[in-house]
N, CA, C and O atoms as CSV, one atom per row, in Angstrom:
chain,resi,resn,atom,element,x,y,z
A,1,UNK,N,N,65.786,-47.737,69.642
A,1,UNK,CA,C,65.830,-48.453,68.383
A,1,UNK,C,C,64.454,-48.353,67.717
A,1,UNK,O,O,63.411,-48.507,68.353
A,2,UNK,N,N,64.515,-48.007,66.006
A,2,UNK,CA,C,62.778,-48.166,65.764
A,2,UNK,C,C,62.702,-49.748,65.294
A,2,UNK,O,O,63.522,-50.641,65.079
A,3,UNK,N,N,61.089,-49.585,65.248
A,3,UNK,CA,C,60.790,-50.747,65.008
A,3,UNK,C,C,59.966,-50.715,63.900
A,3,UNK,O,O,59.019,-49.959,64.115
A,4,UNK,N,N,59.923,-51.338,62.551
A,4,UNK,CA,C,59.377,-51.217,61.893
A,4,UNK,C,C,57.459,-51.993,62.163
A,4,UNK,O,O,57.264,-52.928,62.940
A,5,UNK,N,N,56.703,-51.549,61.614
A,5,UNK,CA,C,55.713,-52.022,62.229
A,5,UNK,C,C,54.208,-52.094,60.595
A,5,UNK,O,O,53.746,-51.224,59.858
A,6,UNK,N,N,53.929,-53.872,60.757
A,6,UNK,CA,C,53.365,-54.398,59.823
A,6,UNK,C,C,52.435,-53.512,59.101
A,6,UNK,O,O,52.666,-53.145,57.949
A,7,UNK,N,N,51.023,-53.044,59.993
A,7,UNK,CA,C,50.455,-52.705,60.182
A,7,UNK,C,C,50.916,-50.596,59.480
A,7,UNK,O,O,50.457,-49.791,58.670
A,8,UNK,N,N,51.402,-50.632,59.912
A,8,UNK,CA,C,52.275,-49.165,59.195
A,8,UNK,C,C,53.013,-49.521,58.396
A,8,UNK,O,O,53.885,-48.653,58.397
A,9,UNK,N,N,53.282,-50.304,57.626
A,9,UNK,CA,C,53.698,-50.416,56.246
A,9,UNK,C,C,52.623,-50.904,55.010
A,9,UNK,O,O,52.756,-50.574,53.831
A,10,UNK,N,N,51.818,-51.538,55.407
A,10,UNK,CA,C,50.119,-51.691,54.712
A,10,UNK,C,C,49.631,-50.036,54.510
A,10,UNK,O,O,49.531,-49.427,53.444
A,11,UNK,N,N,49.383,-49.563,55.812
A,11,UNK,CA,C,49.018,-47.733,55.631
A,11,UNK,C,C,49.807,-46.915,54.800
A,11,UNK,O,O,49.438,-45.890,54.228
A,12,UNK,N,N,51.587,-47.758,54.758
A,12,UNK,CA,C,51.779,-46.539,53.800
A,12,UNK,C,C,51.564,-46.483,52.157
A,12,UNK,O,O,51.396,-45.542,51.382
A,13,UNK,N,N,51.682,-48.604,51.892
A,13,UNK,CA,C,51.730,-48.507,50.779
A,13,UNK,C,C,49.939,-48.442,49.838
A,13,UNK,O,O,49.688,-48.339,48.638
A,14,UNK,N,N,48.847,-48.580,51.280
A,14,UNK,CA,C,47.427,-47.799,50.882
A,14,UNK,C,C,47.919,-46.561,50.354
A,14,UNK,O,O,47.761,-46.313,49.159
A,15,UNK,N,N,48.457,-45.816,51.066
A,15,UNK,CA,C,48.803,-44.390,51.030
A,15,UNK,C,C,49.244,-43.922,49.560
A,15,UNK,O,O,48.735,-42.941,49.018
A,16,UNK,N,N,50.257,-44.728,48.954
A,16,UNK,CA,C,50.719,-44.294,48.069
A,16,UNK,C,C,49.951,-44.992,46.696
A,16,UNK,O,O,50.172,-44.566,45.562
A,17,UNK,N,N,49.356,-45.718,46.877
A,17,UNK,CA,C,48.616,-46.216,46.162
A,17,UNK,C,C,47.440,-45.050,45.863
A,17,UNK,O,O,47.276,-44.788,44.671
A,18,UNK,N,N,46.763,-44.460,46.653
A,18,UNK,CA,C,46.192,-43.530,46.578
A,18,UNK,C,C,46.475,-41.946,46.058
A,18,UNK,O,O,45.775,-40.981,45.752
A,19,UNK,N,N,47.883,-42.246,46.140
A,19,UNK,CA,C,48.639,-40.992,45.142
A,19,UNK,C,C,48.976,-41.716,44.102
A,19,UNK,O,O,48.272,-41.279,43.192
A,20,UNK,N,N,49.594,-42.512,43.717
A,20,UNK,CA,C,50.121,-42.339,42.777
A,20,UNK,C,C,49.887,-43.766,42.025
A,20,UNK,O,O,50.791,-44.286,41.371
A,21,UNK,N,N,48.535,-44.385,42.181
A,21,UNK,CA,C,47.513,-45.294,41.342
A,21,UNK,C,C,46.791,-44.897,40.343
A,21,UNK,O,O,46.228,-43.865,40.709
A,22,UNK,N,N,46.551,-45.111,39.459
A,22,UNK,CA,C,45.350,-44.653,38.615
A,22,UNK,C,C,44.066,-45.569,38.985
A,22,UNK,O,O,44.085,-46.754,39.318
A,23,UNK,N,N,43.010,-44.763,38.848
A,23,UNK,CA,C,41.999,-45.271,38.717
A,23,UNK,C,C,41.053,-44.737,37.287
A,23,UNK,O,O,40.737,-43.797,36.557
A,24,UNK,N,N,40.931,-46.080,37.569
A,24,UNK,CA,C,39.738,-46.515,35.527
A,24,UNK,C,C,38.149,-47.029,36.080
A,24,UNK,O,O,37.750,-47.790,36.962
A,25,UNK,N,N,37.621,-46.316,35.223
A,25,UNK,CA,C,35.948,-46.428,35.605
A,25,UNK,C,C,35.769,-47.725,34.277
A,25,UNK,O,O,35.889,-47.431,33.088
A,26,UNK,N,N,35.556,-48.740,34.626
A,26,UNK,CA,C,35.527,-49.594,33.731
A,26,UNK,C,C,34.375,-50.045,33.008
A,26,UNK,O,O,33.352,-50.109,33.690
A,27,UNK,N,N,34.259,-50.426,31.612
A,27,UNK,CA,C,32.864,-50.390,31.090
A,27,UNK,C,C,31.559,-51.469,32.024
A,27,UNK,O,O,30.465,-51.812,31.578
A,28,UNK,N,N,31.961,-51.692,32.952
A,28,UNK,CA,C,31.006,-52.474,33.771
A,28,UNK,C,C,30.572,-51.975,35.007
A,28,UNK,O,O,29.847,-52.547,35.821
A,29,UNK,N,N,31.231,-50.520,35.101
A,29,UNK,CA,C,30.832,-49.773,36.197
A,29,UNK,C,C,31.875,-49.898,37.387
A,29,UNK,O,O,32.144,-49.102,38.287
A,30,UNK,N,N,32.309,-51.001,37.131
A,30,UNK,CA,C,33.883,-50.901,38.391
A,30,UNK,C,C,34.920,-49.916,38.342
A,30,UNK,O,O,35.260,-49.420,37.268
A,31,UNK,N,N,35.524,-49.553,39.594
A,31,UNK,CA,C,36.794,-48.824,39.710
A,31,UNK,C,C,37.489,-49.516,39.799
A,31,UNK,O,O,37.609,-50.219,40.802
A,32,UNK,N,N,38.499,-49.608,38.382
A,32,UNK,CA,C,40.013,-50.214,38.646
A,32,UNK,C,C,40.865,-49.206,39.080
A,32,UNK,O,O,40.913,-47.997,38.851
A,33,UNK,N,N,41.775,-50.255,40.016
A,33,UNK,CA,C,42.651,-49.327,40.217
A,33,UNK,C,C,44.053,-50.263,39.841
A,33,UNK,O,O,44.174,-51.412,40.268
A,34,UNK,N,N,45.533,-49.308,38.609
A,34,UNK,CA,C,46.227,-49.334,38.320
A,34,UNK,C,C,47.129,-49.354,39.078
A,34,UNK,O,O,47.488,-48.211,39.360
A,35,UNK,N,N,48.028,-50.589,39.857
A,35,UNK,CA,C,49.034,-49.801,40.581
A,35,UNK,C,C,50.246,-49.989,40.095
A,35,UNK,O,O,50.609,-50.907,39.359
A,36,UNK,N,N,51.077,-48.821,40.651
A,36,UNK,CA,C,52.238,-48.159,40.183
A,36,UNK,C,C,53.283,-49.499,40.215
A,36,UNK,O,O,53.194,-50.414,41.034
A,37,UNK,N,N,54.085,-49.419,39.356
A,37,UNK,CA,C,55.071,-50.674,38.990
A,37,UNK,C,C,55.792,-50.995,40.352
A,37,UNK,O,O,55.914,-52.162,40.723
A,38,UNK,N,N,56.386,-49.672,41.271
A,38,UNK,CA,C,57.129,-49.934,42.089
A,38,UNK,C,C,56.055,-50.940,43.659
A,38,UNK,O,O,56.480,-51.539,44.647
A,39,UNK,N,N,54.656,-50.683,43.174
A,39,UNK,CA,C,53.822,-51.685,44.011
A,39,UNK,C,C,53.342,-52.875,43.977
A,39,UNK,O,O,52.612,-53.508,44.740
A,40,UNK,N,N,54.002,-53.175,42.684
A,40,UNK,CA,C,53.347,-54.652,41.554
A,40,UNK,C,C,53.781,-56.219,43.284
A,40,UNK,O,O,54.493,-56.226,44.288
A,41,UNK,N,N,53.095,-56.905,42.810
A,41,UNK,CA,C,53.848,-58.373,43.430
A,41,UNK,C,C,54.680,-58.651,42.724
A,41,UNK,O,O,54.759,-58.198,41.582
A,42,UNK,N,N,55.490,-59.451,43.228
A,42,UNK,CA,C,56.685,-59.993,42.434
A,42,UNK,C,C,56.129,-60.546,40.956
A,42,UNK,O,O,56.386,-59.927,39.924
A,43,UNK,N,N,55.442,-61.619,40.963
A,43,UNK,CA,C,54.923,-62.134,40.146
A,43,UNK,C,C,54.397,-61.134,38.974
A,43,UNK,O,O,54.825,-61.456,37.866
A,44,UNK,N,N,53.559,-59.990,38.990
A,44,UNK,CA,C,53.409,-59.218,38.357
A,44,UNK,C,C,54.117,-58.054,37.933
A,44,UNK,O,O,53.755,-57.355,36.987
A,45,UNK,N,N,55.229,-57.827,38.706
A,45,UNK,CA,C,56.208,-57.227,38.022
A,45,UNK,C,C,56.930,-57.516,37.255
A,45,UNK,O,O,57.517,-56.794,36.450
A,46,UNK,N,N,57.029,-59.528,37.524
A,46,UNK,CA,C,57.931,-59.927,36.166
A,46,UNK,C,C,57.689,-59.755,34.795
A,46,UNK,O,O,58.425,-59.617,33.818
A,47,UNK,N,N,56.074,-59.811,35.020
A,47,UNK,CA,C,55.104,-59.617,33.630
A,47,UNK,C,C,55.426,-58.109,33.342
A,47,UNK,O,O,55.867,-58.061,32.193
A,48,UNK,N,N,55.403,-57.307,33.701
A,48,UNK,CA,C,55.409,-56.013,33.478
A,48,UNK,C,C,57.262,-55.610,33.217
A,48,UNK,O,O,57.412,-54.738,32.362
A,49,UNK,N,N,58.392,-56.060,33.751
A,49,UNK,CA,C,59.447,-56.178,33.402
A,49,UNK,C,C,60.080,-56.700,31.787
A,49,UNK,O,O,60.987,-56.273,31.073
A,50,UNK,N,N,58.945,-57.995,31.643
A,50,UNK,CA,C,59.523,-58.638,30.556
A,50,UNK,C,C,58.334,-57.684,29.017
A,50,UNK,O,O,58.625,-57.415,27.851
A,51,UNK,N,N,57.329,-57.505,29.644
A,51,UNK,CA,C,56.873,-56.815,28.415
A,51,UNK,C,C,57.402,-55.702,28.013
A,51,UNK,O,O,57.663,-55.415,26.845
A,52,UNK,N,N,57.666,-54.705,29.455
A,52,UNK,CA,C,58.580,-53.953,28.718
A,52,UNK,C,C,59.270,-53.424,27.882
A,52,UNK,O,O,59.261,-52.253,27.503
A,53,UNK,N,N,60.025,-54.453,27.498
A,53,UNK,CA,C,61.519,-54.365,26.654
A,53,UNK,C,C,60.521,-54.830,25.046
A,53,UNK,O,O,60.971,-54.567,23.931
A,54,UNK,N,N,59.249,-55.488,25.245
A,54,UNK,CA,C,58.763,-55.529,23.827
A,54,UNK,C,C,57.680,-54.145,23.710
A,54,UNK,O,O,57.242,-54.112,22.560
A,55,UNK,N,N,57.225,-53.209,24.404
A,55,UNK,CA,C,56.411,-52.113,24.074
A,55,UNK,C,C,57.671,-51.261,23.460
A,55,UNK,O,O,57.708,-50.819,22.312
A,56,UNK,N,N,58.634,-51.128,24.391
A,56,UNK,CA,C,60.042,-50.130,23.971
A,56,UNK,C,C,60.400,-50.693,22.359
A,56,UNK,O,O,60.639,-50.006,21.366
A,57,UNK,N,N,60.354,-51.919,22.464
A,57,UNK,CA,C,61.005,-52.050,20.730
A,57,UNK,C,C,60.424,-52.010,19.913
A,57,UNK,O,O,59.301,-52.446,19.660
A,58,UNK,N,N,61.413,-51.248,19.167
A,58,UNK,CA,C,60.813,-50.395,17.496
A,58,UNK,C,C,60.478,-51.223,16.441
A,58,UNK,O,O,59.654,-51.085,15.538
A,59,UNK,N,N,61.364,-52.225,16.745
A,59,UNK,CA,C,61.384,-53.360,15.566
A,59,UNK,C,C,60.291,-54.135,15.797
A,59,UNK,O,O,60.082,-55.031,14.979
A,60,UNK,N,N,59.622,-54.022,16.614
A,60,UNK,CA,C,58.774,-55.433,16.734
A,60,UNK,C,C,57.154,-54.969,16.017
A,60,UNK,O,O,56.993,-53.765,15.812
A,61,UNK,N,N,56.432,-55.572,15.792
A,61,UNK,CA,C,55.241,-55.566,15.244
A,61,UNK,C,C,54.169,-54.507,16.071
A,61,UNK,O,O,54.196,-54.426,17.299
A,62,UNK,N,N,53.456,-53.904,15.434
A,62,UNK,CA,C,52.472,-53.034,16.143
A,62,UNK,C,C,51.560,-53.563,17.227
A,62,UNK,O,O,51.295,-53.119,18.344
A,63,UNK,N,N,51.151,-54.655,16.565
A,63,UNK,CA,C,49.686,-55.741,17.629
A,63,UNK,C,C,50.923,-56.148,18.475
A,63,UNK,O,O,50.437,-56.013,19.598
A,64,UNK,N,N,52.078,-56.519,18.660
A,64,UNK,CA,C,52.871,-57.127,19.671
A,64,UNK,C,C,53.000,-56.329,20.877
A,64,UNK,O,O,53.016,-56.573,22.083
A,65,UNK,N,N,53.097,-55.174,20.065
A,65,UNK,CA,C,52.989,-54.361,21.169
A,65,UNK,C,C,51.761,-53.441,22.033
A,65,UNK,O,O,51.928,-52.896,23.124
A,66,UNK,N,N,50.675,-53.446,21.321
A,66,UNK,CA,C,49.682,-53.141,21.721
A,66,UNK,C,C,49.218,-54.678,23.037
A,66,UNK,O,O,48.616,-54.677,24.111
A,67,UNK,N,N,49.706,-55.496,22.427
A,67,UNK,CA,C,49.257,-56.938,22.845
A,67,UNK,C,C,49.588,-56.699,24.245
A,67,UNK,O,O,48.816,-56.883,25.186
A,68,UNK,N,N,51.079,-56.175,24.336
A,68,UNK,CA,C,52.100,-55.837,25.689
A,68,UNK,C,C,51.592,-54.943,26.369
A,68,UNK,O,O,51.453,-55.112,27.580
A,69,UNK,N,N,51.231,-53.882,25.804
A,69,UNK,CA,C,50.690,-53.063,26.876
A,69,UNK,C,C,49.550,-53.533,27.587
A,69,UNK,O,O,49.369,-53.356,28.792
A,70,UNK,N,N,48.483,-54.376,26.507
A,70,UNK,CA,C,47.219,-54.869,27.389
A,70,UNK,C,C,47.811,-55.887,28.392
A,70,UNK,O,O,47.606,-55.800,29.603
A,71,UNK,N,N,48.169,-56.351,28.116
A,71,UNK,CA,C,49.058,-57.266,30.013
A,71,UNK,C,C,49.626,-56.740,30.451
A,71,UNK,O,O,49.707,-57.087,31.629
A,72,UNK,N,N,50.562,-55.460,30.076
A,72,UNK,CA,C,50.952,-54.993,32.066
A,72,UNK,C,C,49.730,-54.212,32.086
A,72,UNK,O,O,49.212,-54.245,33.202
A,73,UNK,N,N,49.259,-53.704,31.461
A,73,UNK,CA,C,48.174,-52.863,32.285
A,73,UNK,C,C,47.034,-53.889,33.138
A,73,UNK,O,O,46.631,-53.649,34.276
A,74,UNK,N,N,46.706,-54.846,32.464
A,74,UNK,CA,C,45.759,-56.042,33.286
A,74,UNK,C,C,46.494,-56.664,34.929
A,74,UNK,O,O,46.084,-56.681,36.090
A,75,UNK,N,N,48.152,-57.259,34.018
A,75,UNK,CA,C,49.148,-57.093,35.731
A,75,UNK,C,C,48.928,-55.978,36.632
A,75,UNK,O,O,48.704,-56.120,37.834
A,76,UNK,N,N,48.985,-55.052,36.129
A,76,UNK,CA,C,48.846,-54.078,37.120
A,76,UNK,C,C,47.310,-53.431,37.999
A,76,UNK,O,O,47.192,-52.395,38.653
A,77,UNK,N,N,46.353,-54.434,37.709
A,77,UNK,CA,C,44.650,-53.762,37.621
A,77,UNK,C,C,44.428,-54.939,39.038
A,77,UNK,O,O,44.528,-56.163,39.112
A,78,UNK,N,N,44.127,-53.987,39.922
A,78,UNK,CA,C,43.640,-54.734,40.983
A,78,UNK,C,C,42.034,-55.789,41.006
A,78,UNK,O,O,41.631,-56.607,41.833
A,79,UNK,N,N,41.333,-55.201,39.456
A,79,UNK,CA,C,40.290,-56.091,39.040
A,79,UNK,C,C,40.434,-56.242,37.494
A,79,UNK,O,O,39.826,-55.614,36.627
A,80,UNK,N,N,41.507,-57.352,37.322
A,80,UNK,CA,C,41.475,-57.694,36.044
A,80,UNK,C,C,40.605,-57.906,34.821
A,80,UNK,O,O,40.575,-57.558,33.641
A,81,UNK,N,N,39.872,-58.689,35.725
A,81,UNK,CA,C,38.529,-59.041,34.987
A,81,UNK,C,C,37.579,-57.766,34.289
A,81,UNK,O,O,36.858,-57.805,33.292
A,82,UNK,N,N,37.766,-57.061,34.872
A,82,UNK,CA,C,36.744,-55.770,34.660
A,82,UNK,C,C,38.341,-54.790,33.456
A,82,UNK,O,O,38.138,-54.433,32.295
A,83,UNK,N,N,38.771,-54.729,33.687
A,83,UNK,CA,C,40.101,-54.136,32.907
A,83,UNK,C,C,39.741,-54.997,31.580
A,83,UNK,O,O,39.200,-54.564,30.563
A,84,UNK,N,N,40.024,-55.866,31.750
A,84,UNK,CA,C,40.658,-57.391,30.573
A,84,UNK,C,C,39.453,-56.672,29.553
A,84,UNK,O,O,39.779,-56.069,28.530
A,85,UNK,N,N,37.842,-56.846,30.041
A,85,UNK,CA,C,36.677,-56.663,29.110
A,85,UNK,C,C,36.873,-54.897,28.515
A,85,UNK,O,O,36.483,-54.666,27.370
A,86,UNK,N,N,37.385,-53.915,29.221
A,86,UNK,CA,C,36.876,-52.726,28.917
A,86,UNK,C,C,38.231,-52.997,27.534
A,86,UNK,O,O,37.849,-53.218,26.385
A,87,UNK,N,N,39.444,-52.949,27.800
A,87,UNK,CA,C,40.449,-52.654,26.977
A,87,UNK,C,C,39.969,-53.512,25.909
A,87,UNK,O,O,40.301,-52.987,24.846
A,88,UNK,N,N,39.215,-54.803,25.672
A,88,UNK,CA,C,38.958,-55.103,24.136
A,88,UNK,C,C,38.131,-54.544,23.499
A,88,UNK,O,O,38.160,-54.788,22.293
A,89,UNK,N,N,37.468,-53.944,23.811
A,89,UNK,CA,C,36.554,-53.058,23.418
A,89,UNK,C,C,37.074,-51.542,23.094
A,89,UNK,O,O,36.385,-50.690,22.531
A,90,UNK,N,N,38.436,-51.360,23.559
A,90,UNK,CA,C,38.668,-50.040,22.977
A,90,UNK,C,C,39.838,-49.863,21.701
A,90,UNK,O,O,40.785,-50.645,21.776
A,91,UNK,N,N,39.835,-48.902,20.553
A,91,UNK,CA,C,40.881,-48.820,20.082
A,91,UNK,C,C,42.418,-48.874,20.498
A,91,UNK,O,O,42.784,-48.619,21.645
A,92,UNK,N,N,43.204,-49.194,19.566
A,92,UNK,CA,C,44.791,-49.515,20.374
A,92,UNK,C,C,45.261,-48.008,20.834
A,92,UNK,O,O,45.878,-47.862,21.890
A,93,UNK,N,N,44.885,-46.725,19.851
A,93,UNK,CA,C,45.121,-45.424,20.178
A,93,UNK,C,C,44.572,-44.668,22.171
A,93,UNK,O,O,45.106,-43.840,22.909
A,94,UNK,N,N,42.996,-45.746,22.326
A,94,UNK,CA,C,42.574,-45.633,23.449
A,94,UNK,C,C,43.357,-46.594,24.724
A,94,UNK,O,O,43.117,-46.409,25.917
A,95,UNK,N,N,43.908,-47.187,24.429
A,95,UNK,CA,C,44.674,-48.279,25.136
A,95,UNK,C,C,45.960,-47.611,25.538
A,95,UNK,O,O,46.291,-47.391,26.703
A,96,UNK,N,N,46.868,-47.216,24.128
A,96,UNK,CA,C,47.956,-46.577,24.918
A,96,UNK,C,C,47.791,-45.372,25.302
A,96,UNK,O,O,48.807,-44.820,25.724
A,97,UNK,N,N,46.549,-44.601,25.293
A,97,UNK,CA,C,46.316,-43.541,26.510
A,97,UNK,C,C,46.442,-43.668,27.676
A,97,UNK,O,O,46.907,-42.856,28.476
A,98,UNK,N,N,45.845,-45.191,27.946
A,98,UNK,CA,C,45.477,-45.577,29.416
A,98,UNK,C,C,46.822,-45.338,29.837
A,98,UNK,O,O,47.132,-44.406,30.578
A,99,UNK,N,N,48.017,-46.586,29.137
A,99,UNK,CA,C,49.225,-46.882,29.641
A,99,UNK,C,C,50.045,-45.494,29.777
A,99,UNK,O,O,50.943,-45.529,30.619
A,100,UNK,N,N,49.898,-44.442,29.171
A,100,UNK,CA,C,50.701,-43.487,29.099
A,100,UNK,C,C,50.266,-42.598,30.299
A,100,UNK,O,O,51.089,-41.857,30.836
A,101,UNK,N,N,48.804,-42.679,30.777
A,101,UNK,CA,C,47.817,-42.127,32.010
A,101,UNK,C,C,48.757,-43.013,33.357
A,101,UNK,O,O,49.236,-42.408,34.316
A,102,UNK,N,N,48.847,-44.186,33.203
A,102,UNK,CA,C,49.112,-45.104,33.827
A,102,UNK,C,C,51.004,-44.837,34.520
A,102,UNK,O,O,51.489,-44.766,35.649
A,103,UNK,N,N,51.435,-44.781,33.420
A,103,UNK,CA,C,52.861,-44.207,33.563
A,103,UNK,C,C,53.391,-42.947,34.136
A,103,UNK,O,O,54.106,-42.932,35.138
A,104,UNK,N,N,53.084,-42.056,33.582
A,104,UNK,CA,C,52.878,-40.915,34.846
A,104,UNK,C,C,52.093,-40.608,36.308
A,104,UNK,O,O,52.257,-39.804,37.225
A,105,UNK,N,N,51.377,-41.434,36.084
A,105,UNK,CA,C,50.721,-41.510,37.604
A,105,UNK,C,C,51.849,-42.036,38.403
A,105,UNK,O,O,52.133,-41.430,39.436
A,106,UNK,N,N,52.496,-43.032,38.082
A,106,UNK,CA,C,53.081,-43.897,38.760
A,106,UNK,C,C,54.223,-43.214,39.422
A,106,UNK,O,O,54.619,-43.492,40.554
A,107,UNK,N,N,54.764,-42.235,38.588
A,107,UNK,CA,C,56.087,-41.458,38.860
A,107,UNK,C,C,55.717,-40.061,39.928
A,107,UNK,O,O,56.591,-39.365,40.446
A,108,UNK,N,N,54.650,-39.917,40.052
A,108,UNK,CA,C,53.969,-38.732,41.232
A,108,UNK,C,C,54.371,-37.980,40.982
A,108,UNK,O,O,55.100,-38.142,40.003
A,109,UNK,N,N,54.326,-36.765,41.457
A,109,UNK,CA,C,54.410,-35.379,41.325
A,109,UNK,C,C,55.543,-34.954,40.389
A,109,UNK,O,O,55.340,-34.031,39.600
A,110,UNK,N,N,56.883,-35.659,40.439
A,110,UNK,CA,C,57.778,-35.209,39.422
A,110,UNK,C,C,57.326,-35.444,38.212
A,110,UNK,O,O,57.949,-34.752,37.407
A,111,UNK,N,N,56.374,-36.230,37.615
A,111,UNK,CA,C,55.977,-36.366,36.244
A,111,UNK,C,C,55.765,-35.041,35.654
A,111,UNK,O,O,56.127,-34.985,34.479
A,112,UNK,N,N,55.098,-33.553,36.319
A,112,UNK,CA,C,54.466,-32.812,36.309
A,112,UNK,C,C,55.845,-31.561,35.812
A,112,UNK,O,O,55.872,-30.722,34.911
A,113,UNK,N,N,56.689,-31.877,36.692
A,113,UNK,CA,C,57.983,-31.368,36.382
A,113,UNK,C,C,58.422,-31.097,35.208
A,113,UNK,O,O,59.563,-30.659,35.061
């Protein structure tokens, strides 16, 4: 019988975090690292679930949605704090680079496809 084992499930999801995370050199000199939606905590996936459906919609206001992307990308930043400061400081055009950097990372090698 296997046994699943704690300790080897931490290694794998390091593992994949390391493929398929982004990392952001942040204006304070930190490495954020982005992780992939399917690694979020619960809690932060809800944030990233419910903004969602407002970055996707057409109808909604431009800043609403720029607004959306800057919180899942902060949900998703293992050092918020250092994320939160660099993204106000950048244009909304530089922002949804990140998220669009951010989005294909997440999907690994088939993105490339």
């Amino acid at each position: 019988m296997d046994v699943l084992n704690y300790e080897d499930l931490v290694a794998e999801v390091d593992s994949e975090l390391d493929e398929k995370g982004l990392k952001f050199l942040a204006k304070d000199g930190k490495t954020v690292v982005l992780r992939p939606v399917l690694l979020l905590g619960k809690d932060e996936l809800k944030v990233v679930q419910t903004l969602l459906k407002v970055v996707t919609d057409n109808d909604r206001d431009a800043f609403e949605r720029i607004d959306a992307i800057d919180a899942m990308l902060i949900a998703s930043a293992d050092k918020k704090d250092s994320l939160k400061k660099s993204l106000a400081d950048l244009p909304p055009t530089m922002r949804t680079k990140i998220f669009d950097a951010w989005m294909k990372a997440g999907k690994g090698p088939e993105a490339s496809a």
